[in-house]
C-alpha positions in Angstrom: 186.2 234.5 176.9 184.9 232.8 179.7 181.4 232.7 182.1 183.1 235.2 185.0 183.6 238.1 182.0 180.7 237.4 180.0 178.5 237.6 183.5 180.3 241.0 183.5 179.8 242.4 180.6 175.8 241.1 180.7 176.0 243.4 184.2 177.2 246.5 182.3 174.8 245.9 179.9 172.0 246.5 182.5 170.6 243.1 182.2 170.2 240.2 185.4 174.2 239.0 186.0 172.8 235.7 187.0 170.5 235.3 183.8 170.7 231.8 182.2 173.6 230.8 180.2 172.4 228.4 177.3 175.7 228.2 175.4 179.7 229.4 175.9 181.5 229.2 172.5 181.8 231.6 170.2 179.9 234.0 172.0 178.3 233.5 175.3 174.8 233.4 175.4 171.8 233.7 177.7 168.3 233.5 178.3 166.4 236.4 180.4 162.8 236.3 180.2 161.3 236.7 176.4 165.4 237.7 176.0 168.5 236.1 174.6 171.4 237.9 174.8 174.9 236.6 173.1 178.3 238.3 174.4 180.9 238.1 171.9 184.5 238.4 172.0 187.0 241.3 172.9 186.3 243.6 169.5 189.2 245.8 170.6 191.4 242.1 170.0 189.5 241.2 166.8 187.9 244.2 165.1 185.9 242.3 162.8 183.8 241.5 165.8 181.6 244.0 166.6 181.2 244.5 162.5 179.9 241.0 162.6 177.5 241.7 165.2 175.9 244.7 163.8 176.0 242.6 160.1 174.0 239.8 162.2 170.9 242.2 163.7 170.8 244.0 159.8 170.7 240.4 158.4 167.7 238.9 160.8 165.9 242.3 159.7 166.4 241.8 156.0 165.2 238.0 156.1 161.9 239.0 158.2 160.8 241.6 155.5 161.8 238.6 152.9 159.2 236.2 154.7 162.1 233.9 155.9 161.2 231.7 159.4 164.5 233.0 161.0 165.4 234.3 164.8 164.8 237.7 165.3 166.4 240.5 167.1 164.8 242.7 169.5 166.6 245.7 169.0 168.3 247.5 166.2 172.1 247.4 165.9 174.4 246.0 168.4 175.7 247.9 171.7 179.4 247.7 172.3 180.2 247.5 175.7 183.5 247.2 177.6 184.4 246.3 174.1 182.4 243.5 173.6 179.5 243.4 170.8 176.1 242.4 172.6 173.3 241.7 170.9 169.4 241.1 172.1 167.3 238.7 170.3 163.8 237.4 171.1 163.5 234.4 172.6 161.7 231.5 170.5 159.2 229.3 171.9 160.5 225.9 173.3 161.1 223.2 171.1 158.4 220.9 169.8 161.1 218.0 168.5 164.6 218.3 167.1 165.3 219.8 163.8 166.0 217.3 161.0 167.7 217.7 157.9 164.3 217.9 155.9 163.8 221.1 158.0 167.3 222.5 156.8 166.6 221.8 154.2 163.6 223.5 153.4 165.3 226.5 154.7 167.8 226.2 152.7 165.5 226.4 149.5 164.1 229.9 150.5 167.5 231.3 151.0 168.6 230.3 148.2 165.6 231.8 146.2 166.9 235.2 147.7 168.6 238.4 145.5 171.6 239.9 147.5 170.4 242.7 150.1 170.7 246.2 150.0 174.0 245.8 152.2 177.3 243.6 151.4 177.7 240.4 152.5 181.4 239.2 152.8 182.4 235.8 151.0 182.6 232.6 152.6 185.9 232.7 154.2 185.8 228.7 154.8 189.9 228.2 155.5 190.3 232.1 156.8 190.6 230.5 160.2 193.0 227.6 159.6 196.4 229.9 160.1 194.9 231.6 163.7 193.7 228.0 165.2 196.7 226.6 163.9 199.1 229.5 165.8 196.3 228.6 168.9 197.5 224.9 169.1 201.4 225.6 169.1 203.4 222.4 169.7 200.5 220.4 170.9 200.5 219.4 167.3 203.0 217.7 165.1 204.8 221.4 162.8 204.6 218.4 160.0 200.8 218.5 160.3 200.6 222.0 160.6 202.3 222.7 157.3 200.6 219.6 155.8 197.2 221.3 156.4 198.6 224.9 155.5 199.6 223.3 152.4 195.8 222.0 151.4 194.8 225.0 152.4 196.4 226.9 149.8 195.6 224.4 147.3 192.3 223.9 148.2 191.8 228.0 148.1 193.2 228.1 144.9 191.2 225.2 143.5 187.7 226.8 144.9 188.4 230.1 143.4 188.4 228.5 139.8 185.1 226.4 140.5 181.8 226.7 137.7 178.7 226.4 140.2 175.7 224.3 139.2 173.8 226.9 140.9 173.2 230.9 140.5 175.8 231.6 143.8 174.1 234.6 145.8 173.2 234.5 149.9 174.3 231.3 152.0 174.1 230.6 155.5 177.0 229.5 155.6 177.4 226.7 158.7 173.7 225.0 157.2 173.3 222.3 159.9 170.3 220.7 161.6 171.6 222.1 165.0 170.9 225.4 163.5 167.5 225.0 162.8 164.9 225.5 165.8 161.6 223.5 165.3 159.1 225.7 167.4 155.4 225.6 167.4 154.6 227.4 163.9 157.1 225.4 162.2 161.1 225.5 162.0 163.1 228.4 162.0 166.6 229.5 161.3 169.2 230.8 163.6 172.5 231.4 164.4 173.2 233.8 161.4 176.8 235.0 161.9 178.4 232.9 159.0 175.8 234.4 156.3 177.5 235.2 153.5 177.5 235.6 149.5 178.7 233.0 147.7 178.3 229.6 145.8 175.0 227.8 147.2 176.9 224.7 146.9 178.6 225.5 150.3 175.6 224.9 152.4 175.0 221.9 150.6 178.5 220.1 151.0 178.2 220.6 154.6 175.7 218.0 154.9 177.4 216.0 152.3 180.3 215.7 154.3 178.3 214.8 157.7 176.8 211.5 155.5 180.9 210.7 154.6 182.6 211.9 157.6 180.2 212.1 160.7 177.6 209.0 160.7 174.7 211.1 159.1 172.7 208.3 158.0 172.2 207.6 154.3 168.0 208.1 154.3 168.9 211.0 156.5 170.9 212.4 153.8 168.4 211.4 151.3 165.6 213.5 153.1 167.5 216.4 152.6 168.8 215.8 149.0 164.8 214.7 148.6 163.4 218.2 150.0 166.0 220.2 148.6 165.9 218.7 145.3 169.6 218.4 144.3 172.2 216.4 145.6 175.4 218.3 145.3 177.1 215.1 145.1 176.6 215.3 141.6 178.2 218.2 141.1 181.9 218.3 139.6 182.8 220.8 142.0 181.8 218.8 145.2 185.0 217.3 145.9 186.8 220.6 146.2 184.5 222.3 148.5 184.4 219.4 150.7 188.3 219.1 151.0 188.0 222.9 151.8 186.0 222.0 154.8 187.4 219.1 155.6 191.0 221.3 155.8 189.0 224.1 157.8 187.8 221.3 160.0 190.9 219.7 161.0 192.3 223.2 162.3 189.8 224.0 164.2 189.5 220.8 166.3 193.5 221.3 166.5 192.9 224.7 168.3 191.5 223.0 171.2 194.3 220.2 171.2 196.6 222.4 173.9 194.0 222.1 176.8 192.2 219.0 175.8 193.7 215.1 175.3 190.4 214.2 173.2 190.8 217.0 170.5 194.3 215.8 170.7 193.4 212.3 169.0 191.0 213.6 167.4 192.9 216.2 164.9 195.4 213.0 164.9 192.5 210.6 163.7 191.7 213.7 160.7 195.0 214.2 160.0 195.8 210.9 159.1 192.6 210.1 157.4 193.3 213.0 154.6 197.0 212.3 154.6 195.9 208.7 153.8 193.1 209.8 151.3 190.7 207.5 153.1 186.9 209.8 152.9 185.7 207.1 154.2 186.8 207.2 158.4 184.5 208.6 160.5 185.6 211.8 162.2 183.7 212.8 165.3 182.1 215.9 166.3 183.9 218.1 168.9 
C-alpha cells in the first residue's frame, strides 16, 4: 500500500487527508492532534487483516486493565473502511530519550507474569511468512536459495514444535525490540502490539539474543537486558532452535524487498551465505 491510498482511505475515514505520516510499512501511520491513526492493508486481499486489527484494540484493552505501561486505543474495535482495517490510538507524549534494552526488558517481565486473556491469542507464527516473501522476490533471488531457506524452514518448524521451555510459555509480544518500546515522561511503554501472541516466552528473548550475534547489539547492552530480565536464554537448550527459526524468517523477509531494491539484494546474499556457511558469527544488517 502506498502514501496516495493510505491518504485515501484516512479521507473516508473522516479524518485530516494531510495529517502527519510517522511511518509507511506494515501499515501506514499518522499523527493528528492527540491521534494516531494506522491504515492497514487491503483485508479483502488478506482476510486475516482486519482480524488482526480488531485482536490489536481488544489486546491494548486487556493489558491496561492488567496495569501494563502499553499504547492505548482511543476507540473500541476497528472500522473497516474501503476494506482497509483503521484503527485510532492515543497519541503518547514525546520522547524523553531512546528506549534501551533495560526498558524492554522490564516490560518483558510483566508480560510474562501475565495468565492468557479471556480471548485467543494465535501462536507465534515465526516462519508463516517465509513462503509469501519468498513468492514476493521471484527470480531476483537465486531458486537454490529459495529452496535452501524453504528447507530450514521446515526443519526448523519441526524442531521448535518438539522444544521443553525453561519457562511457563503463555502471552508474548512477539517482535520484543527496543524500537518498540516508547520512553515517555512517566516511564517506558510498550507498543506496536500486532505480533502478540501465546506461546514459549523464550521467543521474546532470542530476539535480542540474536541482535548481540547477528546485528552489533553490544555485549553490556545485552547484559543489561539479561541483567533486568534475570535470565539469559542463552543458557537455554532450546536457544539455538529458536534463533535459527528467526534467523530463517529473517532472511525471507529481507529477500521480499530484493526485486525493487539492489541493497536488500546483497543483503539476503550476505544472510544466505552466512547460514549456508554455518558462520553465527557475520554481522547481518538491519533493513
Amino acid at each position: 500500500m502506498d502514501e496516495a491510498r493510505a491518504r485515501e482511505i484516512l479521507a473516508a475515514t473522516g479524518l485530516p487527508r494531510d495529517a502527519e505520516l510517522l511511518a509507511l510499512g506494515e501499515n501506514a501511520v499518522f499523527g493528528t492532534g492527540g491521534l494516531v491513526v494506522k491504515v492497514g492493508r487491503d483485508a479483502t486481499e488478506h482476510s486475516e487483516l482486519l482480524d488482526r486489527a480488531r485482536r490489536e484494540v481488544s489486546l491494548a484493552s486487556w493489558l491496561a486493565k492488567c496495569g501494563i505501561p502499553a499504547v492505548r486505543a482511543a476507540e473500541p474495535g476497528a472500522r473497516s473502511v474501503d476494506g482497509h482495517p483503521v484503527t485510532l490510538w492515543h497519541r503518547l507524549p514525546d520522547a524523553v530519550r531512546p528506549a534501551g534494552p533495560a526498558d524492554l526488558a522490564s516490560l518483558l517481565r510483566q508480560v510474562h507474569a501475565l495468565p492468557a486473556p479471556s480471548f485467543a491469542l494465535p501462536r507465534r507464527e515465526l516462519l508463516g511468512g517465509v513462503e509469501r516473501w519468498l513468492r514476493i522476490a521471484g527470480d531476483a533471488i537465486d531458486p537454490d536459495d529459495a529452496d535452501y531457506l524453504r528447507e530450514r524452514r521446515d526443519g526448523f518448524a519441526e524442531a521448535a514444535a518438539a522444544l521443553t521451555p525453561h519457562l511457563p510459555p503463555g502471552p508474548i509480544h512477539g517482535d520484543a525490540l527496543p524500537r518498540n518500546v516508547h520512553v515517555g515522561p512517566d516511564g517506558p511503554v510498550l507498543v506496536d502490539l500486532e505480533t502478540f501472541s501465546m506461546d514459549l516466552r523464550e521467543h521474546d528473548l532470542v530476539v535480542m539474543a540474536l541482535s548481540r550475534d547477528r546485528y552489533g547489539l553490544p555485549a553490556e547492552a545485552y547484559s543489561a537486558f539479561t541483567s533486568a530480565y534475570g535470565w539469559d536464554v542463552r543458557e537455554w537448550p532450546g536457544c539455538p532452535v529458536l534463533r535459527g527459526a528467526r534467523e530463517t524468517a529473517s532472511c525471507a523477509w529481507v529477500a521480499q524487498h530484493a526485486p525493487a531494491n539492489p541493497k536488500a539484494r546483497a543483503e539476503f546474499r550476505r544472510r544466505v551465505a552466512s547460514l549456508r556457511d554455518d558462520d553465527p558469527e557475520v554481522r547481518w544488517y538491519p533493513f
